[in-house]
C-alpha positions as CSV (number, residue, x, y, z in Angstrom):
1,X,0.0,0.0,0.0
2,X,1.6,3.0,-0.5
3,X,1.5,6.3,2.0
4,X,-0.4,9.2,1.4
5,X,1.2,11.3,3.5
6,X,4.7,12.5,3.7
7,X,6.3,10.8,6.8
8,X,9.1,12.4,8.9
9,X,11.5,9.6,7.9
10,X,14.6,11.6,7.8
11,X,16.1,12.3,10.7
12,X,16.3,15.8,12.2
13,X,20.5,17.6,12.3
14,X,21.5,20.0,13.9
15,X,23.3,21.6,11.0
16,X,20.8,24.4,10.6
17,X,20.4,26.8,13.6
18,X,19.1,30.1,14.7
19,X,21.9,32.5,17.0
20,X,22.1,35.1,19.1
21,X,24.7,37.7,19.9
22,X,25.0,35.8,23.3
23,X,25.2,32.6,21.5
24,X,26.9,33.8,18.9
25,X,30.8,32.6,20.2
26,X,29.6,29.2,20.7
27,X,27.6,28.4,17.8
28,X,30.1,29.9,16.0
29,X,33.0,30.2,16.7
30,X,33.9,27.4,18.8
31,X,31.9,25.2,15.8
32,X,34.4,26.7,13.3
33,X,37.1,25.2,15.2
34,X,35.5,21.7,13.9
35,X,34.2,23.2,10.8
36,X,33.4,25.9,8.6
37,X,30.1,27.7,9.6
38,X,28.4,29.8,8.1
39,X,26.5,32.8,9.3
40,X,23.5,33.9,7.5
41,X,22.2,37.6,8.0
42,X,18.9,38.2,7.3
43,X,15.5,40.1,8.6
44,X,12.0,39.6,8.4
45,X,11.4,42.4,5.9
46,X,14.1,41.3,3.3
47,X,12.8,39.6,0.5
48,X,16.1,37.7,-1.1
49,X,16.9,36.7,2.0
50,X,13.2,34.6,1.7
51,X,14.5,33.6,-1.4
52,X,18.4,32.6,-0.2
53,X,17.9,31.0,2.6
54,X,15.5,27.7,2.0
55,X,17.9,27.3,-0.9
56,X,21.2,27.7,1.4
57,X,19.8,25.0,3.6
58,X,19.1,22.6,1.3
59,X,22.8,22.8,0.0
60,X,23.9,22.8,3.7
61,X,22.2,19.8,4.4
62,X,23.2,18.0,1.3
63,X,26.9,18.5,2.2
64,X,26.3,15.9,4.6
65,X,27.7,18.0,7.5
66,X,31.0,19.4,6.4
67,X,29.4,22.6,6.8
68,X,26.9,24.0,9.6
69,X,24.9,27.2,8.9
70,X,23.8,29.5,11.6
71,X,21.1,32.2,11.1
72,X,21.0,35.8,12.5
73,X,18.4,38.2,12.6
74,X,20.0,41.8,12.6
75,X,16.5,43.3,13.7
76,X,17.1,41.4,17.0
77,X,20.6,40.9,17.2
78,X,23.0,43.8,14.9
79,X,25.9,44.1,16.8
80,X,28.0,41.0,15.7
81,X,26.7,42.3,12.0
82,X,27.6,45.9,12.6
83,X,31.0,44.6,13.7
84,X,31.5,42.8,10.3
85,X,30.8,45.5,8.5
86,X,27.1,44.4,7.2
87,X,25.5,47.1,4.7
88,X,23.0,45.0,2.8
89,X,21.4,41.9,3.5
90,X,20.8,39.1,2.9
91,X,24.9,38.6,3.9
92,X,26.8,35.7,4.3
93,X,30.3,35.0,6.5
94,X,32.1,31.9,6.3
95,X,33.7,31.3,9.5
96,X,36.8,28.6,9.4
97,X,39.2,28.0,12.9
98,X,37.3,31.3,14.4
99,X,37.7,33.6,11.6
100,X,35.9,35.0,8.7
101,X,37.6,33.1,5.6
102,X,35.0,34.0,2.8
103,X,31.7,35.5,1.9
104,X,28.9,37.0,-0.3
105,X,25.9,39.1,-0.5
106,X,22.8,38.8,-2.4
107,X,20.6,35.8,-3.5
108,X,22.5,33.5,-5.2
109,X,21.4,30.3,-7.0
110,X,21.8,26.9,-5.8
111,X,24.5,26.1,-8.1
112,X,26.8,28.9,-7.0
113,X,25.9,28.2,-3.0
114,X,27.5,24.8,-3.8
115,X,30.2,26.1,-5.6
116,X,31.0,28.4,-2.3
117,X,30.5,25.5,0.1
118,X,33.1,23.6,-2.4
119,X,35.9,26.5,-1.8
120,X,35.5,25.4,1.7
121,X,35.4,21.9,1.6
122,X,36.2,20.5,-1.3
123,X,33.9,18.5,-4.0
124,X,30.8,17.5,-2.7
125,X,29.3,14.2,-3.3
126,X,25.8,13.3,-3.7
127,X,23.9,14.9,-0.7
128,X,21.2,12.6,1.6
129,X,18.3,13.3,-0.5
130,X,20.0,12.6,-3.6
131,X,21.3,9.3,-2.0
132,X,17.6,8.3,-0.8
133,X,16.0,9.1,-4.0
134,X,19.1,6.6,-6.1
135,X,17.7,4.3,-3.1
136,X,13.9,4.7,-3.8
137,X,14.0,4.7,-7.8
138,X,15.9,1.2,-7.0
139,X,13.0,0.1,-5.0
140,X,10.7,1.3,-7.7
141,X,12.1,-0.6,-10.6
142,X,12.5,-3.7,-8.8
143,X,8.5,-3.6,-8.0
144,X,9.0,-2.4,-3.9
145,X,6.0,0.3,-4.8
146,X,5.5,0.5,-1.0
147,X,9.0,0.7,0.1
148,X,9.9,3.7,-2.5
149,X,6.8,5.3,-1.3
150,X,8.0,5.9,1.9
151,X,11.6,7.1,1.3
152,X,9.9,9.6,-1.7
153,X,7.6,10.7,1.3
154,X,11.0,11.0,3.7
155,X,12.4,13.7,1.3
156,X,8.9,15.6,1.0
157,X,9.3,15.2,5.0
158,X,12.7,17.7,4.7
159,X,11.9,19.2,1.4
160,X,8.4,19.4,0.7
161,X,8.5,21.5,-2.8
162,X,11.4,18.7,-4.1
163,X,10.2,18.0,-7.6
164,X,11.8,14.9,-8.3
165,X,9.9,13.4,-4.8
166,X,6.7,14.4,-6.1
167,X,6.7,13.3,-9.7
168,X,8.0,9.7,-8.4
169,X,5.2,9.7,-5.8
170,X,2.5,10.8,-9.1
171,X,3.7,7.9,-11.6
172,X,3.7,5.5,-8.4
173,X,0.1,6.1,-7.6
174,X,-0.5,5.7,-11.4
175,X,1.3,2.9,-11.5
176,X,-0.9,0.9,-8.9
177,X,-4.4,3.0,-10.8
178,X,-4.8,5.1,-7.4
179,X,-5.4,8.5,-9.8
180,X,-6.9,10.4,-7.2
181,X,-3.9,9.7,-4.7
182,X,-1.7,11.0,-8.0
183,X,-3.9,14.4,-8.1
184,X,-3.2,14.9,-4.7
185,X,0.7,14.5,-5.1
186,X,0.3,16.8,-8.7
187,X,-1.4,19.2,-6.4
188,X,1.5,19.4,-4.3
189,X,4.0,20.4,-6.7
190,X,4.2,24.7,-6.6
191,X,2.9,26.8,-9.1
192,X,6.4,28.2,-9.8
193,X,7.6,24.6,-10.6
194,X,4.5,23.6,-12.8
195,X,6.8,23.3,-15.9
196,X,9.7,21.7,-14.0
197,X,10.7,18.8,-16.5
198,X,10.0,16.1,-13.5
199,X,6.3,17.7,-13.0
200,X,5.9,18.3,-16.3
201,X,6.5,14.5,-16.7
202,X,4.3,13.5,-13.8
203,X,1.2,15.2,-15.2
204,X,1.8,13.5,-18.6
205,X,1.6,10.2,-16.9
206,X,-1.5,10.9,-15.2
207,X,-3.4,12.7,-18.2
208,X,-2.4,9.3,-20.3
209,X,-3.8,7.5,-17.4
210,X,-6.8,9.4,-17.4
211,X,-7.4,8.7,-21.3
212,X,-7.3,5.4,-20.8
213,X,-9.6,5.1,-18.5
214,X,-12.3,6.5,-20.8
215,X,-11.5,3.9,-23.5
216,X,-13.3,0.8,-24.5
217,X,-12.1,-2.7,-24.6
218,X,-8.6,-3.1,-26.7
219,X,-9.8,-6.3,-28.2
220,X,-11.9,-4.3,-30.0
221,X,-10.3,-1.6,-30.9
222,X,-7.6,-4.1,-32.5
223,X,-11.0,-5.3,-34.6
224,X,-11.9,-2.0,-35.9
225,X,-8.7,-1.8,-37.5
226,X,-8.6,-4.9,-39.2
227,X,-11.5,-4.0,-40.3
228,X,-10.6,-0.6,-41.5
229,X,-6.5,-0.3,-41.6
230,X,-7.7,3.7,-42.1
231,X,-9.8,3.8,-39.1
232,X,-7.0,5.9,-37.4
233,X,-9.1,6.9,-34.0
234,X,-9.1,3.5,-33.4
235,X,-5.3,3.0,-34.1
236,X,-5.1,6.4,-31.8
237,X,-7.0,5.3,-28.9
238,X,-5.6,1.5,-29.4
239,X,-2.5,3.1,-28.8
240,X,-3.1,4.6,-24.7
241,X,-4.7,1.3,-24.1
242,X,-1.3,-0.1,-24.7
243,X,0.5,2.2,-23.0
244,X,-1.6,1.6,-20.0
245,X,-0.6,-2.3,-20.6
246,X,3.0,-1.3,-20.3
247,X,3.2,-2.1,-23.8
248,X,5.1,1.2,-24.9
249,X,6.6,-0.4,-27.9
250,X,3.3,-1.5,-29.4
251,X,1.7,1.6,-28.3
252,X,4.7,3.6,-30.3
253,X,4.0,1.8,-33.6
254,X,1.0,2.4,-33.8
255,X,0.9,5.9,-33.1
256,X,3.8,6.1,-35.8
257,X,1.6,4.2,-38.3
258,X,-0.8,6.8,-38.1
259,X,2.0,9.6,-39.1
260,X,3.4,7.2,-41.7
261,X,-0.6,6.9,-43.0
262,X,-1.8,10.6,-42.3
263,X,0.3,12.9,-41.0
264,X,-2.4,15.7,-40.3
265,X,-4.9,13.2,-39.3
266,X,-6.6,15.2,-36.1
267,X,-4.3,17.9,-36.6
268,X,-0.8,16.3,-36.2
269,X,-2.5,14.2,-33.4
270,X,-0.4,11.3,-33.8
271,X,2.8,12.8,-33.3
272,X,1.3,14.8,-31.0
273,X,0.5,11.8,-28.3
274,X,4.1,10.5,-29.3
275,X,5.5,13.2,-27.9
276,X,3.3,13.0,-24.3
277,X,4.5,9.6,-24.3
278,X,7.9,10.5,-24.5
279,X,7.5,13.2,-21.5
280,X,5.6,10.8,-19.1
281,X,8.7,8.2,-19.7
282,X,11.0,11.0,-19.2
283,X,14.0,12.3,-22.0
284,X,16.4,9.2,-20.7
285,X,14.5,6.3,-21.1
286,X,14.9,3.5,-23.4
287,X,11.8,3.5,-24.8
288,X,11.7,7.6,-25.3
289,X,15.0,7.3,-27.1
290,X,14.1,4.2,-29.8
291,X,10.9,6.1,-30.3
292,X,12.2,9.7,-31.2
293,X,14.7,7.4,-33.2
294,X,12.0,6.1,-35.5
295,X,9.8,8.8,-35.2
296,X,12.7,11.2,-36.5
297,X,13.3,8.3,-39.2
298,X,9.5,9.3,-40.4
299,X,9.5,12.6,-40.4
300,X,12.9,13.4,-42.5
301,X,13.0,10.8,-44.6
């Protein structure tokens, strides 16, 4: 069965902290001694800092604790930032043996935070999350539905907008024809991220699901066109009954016999429904690659 709900299956750190200027020397400086911290200066009214620090936690985190991070609110607590010589916020100090070693201001993207915690610490390897998601798309090929539920639902547990999570959790639910526990996973995912490529995915597999459900019996179908080779709705909706079946390959050729037949039947339709297919499977898989192989093949020959 798998979980509805994400489950607090990752354990708590204490990696990510809030200071004070009368905590300030142990939290940070006496931590530096083990190793680099870094100090995060920030207020409630500053609107990059909103934006820089879920984003500077998440790489903290995923360094697997070579790096703590320790937040300061200069509204309550400016004297440790006035001494640094804080202007503009959001500001962040790399501490390293007690000192200052390193720094920046601003919002910076995720790929440049790691990039700073790198100077520190050298190359980081795959973080926790990235290690339990490798560990639940294992479970998921190998048939352990329930087991990969519950790790997807561990990284909602500490990242609950993490696209990858969600789209897994979708095309599980779709997987085992629980549509409405799929919605409620789609529904999850943040506006902001509605064309991320693993969302974007994720909804393709549930709108295919969705169309198959509304079709009649394949047997049929598959007598309709040997009845009538030209009877290309029937080819079309033969081909999401197949893909429902897990039969991708069959469900590719005939989509691509109704290109090689009529290319603007239904107004490119065909191709059209390929190329959901290919976004539901995702850009990498087997299956996506042989058919944009063959489907290129038709096209440009």
């Amino acid at each position: 069965m798998l979980t509805d709900n994400p489950s607090p299956g990752m354990p708590s750190d204490d990696l990510v902290k809030d200071t004070t200027t009368a905590s300030f020397r142990q939290d940070v400086l006496a931590e530096s001694m083990k190793q680099p911290v870094l100090v995060d200066f920030w207020a409630p009214w500053c609107g990059p800092c909103k934006q820089l620090t879920p984003v500077l936690e998440k790489v903290v985190r995923a360094a697997g604790g070579k790096v703590k991070l320790v937040k300061m609110n200069i509204d309550e607590h400016p004297q440790i930032a006035g001494q640094l010589g804080v202007q503009s916020i959001p500001a962040v100090f790399a501490f390293q043996r007690g000192q200052p070693v390193d720094g920046f201001m601003g919002a910076l993207p995720e790929s440049q935070l790691k990039a700073f915690i790198e100077r520190l610490v050298g190359p980081l390897g795959p973080g926790a999350v990235e290690e339990i998601l490798a560990e639940a798309d294992q479970l998921a090929a190998s048939g352990d539905m329930g087991g990969a539920a519950e790790l997807y639902a561990a990284v909602l547990s500490q990242e609950p907008e993490n696209t990858k999570a969600l789209a897994a959790l979708v095309k599980l639910h779709v997987e085992v024809g629980d549509l409405e526990g799929a919605r409620r996973f789609l529904g999850m995912a943040p506006a902001a991220k509605a064309n991320d490529p693993a969302i974007a995915g994720a909804r393709a597999a549930l709108e295919l699901a969705e169309q198959a459900g509304s079709l009649g019996d394949a047997a049929e179908l598959q007598r309709r066109i040997e009845a009538d080779p030209l009877d290309h709705q029937a080819r079309f909706d033969l081909a999401i009954a197949l893909n429902a079946r897990g039969k991708r390959e069959e469900a590719v050729d005939q989509l691509l016999e109704i290109v090689r037949r009529d290319r603007n039947w239904n107004d490119d339709g065909a191709r059209k429904q390929l190329v959901q297919f290919f976004e539901a499977w995702g850009p990498m898989d087997q299956m996506t690659i042989a058919g944009r192989r063959k489907l290129s093949s038709l096209l440009f020959a």
